[in-house]
Structure formats: C-alpha cells, structure tokens
C-alpha positions in Angstrom: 0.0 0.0 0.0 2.9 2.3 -0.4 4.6 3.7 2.7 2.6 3.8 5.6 1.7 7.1 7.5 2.5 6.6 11.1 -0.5 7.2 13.5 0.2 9.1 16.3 -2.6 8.5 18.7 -4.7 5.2 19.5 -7.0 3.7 16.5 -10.0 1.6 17.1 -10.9 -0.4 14.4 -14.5 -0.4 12.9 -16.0 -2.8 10.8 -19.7 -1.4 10.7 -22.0 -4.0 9.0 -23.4 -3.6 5.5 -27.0 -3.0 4.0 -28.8 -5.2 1.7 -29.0 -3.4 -1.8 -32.2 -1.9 -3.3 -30.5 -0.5 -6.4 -33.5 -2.0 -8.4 -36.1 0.1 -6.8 -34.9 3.1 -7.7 -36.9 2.8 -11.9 -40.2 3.3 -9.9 -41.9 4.8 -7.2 -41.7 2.7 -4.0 -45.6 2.1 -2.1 -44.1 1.5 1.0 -41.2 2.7 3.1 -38.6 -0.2 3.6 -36.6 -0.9 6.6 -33.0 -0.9 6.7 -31.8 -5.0 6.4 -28.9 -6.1 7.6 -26.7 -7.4 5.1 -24.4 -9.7 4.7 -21.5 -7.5 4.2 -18.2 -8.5 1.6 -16.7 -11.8 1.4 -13.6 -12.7 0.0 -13.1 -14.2 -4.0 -11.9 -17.1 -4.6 -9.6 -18.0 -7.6 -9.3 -21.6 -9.5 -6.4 -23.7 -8.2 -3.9 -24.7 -11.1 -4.1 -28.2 -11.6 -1.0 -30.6 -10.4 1.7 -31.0 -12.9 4.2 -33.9 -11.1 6.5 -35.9 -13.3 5.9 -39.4 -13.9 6.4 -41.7 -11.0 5.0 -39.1 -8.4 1.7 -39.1 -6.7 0.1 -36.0 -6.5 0.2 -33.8 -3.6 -2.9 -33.9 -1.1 -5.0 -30.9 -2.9 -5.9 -28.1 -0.3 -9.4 -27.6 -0.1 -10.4 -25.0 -2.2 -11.1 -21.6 -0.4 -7.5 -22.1 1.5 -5.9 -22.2 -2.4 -7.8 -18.6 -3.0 -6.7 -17.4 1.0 -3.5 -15.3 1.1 -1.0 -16.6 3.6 -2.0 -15.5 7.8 -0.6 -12.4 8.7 0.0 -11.1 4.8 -1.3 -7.7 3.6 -4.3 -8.0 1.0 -3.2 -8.0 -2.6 -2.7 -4.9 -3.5 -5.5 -2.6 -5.4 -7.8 -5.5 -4.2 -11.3 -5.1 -2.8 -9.7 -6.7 0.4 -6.6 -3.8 0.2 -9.8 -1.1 0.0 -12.2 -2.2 2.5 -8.6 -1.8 4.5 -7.7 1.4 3.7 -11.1 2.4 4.7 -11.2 0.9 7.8 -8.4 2.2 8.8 -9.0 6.1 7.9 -12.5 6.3 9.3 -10.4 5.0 12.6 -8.6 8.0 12.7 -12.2 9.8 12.6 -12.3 11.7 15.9 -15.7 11.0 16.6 -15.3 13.2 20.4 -14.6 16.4 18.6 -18.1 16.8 17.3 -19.4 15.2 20.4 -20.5 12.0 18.4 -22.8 13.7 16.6 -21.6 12.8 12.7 -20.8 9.7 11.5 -17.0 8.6 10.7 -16.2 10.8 7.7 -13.9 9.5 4.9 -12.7 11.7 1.9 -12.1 9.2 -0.9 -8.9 10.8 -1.9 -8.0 9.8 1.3 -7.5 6.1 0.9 -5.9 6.9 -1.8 -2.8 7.2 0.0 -3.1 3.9 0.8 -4.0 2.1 -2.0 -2.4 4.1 -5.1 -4.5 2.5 -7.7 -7.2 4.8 -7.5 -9.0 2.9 -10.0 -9.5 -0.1 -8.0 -10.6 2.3 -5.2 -13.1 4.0 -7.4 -14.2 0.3 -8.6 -15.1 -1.0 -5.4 -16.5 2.3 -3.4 -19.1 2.0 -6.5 -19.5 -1.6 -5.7 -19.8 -1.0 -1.7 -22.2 1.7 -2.9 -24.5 -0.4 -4.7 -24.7 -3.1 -2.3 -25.9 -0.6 0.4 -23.1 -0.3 2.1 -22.0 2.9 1.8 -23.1 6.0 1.0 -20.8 8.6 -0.9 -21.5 12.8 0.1 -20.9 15.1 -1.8 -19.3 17.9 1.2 -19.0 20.8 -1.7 -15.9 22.3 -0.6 -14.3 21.1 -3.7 -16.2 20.1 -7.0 -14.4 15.9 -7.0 -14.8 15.7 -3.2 -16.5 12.9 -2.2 -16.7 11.5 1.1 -17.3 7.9 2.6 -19.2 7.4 5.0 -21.0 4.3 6.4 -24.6 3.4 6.0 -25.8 2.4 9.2 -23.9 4.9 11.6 -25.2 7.7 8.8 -28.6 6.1 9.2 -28.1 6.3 13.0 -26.9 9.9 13.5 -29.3 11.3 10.8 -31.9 10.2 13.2 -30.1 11.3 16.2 -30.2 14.6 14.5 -33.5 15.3 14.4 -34.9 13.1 17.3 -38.2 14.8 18.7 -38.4 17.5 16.1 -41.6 17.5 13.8 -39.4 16.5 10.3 -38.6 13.1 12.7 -40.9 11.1 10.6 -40.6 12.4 7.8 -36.7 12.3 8.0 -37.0 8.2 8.6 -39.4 8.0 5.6 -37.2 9.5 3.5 -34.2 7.1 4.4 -36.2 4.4 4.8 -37.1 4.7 1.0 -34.6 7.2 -1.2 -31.6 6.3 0.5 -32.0 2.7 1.6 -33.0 2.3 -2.8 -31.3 5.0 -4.3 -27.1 4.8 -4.1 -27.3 8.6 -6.4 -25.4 11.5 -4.9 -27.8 14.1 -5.4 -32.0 13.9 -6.2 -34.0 15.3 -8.9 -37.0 16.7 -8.3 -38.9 14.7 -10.7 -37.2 11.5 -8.6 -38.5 12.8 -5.2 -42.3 12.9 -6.5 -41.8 9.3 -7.6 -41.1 8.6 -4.3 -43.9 10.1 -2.6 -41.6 13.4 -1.6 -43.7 16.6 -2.4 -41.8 20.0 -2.6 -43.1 21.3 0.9 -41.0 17.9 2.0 -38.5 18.5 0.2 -38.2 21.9 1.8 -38.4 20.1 5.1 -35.9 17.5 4.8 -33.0 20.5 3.5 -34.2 22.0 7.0 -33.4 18.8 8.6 -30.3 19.0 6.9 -30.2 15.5 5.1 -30.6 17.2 2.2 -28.5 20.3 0.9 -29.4 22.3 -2.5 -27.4 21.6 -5.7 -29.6 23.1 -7.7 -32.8 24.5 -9.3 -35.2 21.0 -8.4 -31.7 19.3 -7.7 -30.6 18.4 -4.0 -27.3 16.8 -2.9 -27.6 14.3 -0.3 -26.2 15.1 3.4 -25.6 14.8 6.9 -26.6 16.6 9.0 -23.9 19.1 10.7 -21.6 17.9 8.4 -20.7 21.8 8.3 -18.4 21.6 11.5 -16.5 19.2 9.6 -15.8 20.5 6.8 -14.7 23.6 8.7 -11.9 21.6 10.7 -11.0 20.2 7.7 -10.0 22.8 5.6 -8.4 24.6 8.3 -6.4 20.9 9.0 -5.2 21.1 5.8 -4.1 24.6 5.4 -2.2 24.5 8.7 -0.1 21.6 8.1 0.3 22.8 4.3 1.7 26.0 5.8 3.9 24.1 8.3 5.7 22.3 5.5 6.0 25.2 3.4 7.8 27.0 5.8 10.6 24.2 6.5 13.9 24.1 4.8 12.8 23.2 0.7 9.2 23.2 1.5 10.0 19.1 3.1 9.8 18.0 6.0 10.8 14.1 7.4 8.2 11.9 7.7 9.3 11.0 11.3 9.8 14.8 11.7 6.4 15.7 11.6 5.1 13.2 14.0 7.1 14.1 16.4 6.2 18.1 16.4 3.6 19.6 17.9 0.9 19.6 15.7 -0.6 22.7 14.5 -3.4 23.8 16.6 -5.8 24.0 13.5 -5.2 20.2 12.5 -8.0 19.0 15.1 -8.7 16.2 13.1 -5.4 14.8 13.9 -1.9 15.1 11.9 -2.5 11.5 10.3 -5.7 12.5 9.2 -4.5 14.8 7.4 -1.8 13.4 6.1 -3.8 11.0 4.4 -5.4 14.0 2.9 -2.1 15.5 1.6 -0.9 12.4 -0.1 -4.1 11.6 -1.5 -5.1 15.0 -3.0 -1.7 15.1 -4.3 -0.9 17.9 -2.5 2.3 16.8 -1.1 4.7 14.0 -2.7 6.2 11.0 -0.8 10.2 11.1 -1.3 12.1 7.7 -0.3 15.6 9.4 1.3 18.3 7.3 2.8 17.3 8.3 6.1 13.3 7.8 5.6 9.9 9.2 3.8 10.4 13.0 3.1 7.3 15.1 2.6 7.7 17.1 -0.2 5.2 20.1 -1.6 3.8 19.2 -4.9 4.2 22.7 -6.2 8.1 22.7 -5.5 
C-alpha cells in the first residue's frame, strides 16, 4: 500500500455491517417505506487452483481444499488494489475519525482521496467504493468544498446519526421516511425533483428534509444528499489542511521528514489529527512521498 503514514494516537478499528442493496427500486416509485436489512456485508473471492503437474512416477500432492488455495498466507497484507486492500484502507482512515470532537454527533467521515494514499491505484478504489455503494453499504456525500470531493461514510452509523439529529423534532418522521425509501434504494449522490415525486416526496417535504439537513441544495429541483452538521466538519478540515500545508512550506525546501512531523507539535488548527490529514495530503496530491536514505520526506507538490 505504499509507505505507511504513522498514526500518532490510539486507532480503534470499525468494521460497521453492510445494507442489503435496493438498487433495483430506484426505476419506480416505492408504495411503502422499507426498513434498513442487515446485510451480509463482503466476502472474499476465490480464484481456481492450477491443476498438479508432477513428473511421472509421483503421486500428487494432497489438494488443499479450495477456499484455502484462493486465501492469502496468515498475517499477509491483502493484494494490492484489491477489494480486500480497499475495505482496508477504509477501515483504517475512518479510525482516525475523531468521533469526540463533534461530540459524536456525525458519522465517521472519509474523503475518498484519502484512501488513496493507501491504496495508489485509484481505479481499484473507485471500482469497489461504486460496488460498496451499490450493495448498500456505503453512501458517498458530496461535502462541496471542492467540486471531485466525495466523502465515505457508512450506511448504518449515517442512518443512525441522521436520526439522532432530528430526534423529537416535527421532520422526525418524515426524515426516517425518507431514508427508509430514497436512501436505503437509491445509491445517487444528489435527487431530482422529478425523482422525489416518484417517491412520494412533495416539494413542501423536500423543503423540510433541507431544513433537517439530510438534504442540501445543488440546484434548481436538484438536491445533494447530506448529513446533518456535516458543516463543522468540513470547517476543521479545511483549516487541518491549510495548517499543516503551511507548516511544511515554511521548512527548509518546503520538506519535512516523515518522522519529523510526528514528532512536532501539531498545528493547533489540525484538530482532526496530523495523520488524518496526512492521508489528505498524499491523497489529493498535495504533497509528494520522497524515499531518502534516512526515511519518507514530505515534499510540496508545487516545489
């Protein structure tokens, strides 16, 4: 996965369960709200054996049952740009995800360049968030501080905090209707008006699910979907990133040792957490990894 980014504070590892895909439903207009199933969530692929191919005068070797042929060896990495190396990656960024600073109101936020830092073949990564997507999941946002910004974000703990959100408020039901049916059928990133009357969404609810904040405008009768204070976020984010951006623009060359930086102080701004961020850098392409003779040098792309 290229060279690691230390983490310099505690991870706990989450492996949120998946959603059963209703990709199908989205052609028409859905009679009934749905409940969220659990699914089954990813398994791994299995791959034929080659057959054995022993001289004459040899028996064959016992054959190892199939699934332990297609298993990669205990304690290996997954192979790399594989849908095992992804789900990885994302584990392990929405880890860093410090759910205390927003006092566990969002769900685990991901940017999708992020995991590109970790697996560089952003193809594969592309491939299989689509693929996570359609199964149900995920759900990708679309955050708009940048136009090919996505983020990653779990189904279930979105679900979950979406409702926390707006718990006793009038737009409660109508909030749970609408994820109950658009999102739990519909993996799209943004809704079309003509699509929200199909699904029994009028434009006074409309109106009230952008007030609830699962919904943010895009356009004329166009609406990108959200979370709710995902706002806060973003914020702490951007600032994140400027902040360590300036710190390795003022060292000497405009690059700063890998090592180096996690042993600073980190910038008061990067509240998300230096590897966090980090991830961000190397996956927006912001700042280059340099192998040195004495470790990984962070280097500004514009230099």
């Amino acid at each position: 996965m290229g060279d690691a980014i230390p983490v310099l504070a505690g991870k706990k590892r989450i492996s949120p369960p998946g959603v059963t895909p209703r990709v199908a439903a989205c052609a028409a207009p859905l009679s009934e709200p749905r409940p969220f199933p659990r699914g089954r969530g990813g398994g791994r692929g299995t791959s034929r054996r080659a057959p054995w191919s022993g001289g004459a005068g040899r028996s064959p070797a016992p054959s190892a049952p199939r699934d332990a042929a297609a298993r990669p060896p205990p304690g290996s990495p997954p192979p790399h740009g594989s849908p095992e190396a992804v789900e990885a990656a994302l584990r392990e960024v929405t880890a860093l995800f410090p759910r205390g600073l927003f006092g566990d109101a969002l769900p685990p936020l991901v940017l999708r360049h992020q995991l590109y830092s970790l697996v560089p073949d952003r193809t594969a990564v592309d491939r299989h968030l689509n693929h996570l997507r359609d199964e149900g999941r995920i759900r990708l946002l679309h955050l708009g501080f940048e136009a090919d910004a996505l983020a990653v974000v779990f189904t279930e703990p979105y679900v979950a905090k979406a409702l926390q959100a707006v718990a006793g408020k009038p737009q409660a039901g109508l909030v749970r209707r609408f994820l109950e049916t658009a999102v739990a059928a519909c993996p799209e990133l943004s809704y079309e008006q003509g699509r929200m009357r199909a699904l029994g969404f009028a434009d006074a609810d409309v109106t009230q699910l952008v007030a609830a904040g699962v919904l943010t405008v895009r356009d004329a009768g166009s609406w990108w979907l959200a979370v709710p204070g995902a706002g806060r976020f973003v914020k702490a984010f951007v600032r994140g990133r400027r902040a360590l951006l300036a710190a390795i623009r003022r060292s000497r060359y405009k690059e700063v040792a890998l090592a180096e930086l996690g042993q600073r102080r980190p910038p008061a701004a990067a509240r998300l957490g230096v590897t966090y961020h980090l991830h961000d850098l190397v996956g927006a392409q912001l700042v280059r990894r340099i192998p040195s003779a004495s470790g990984t040098l962070l280097r500004l792309a514009e230099t």
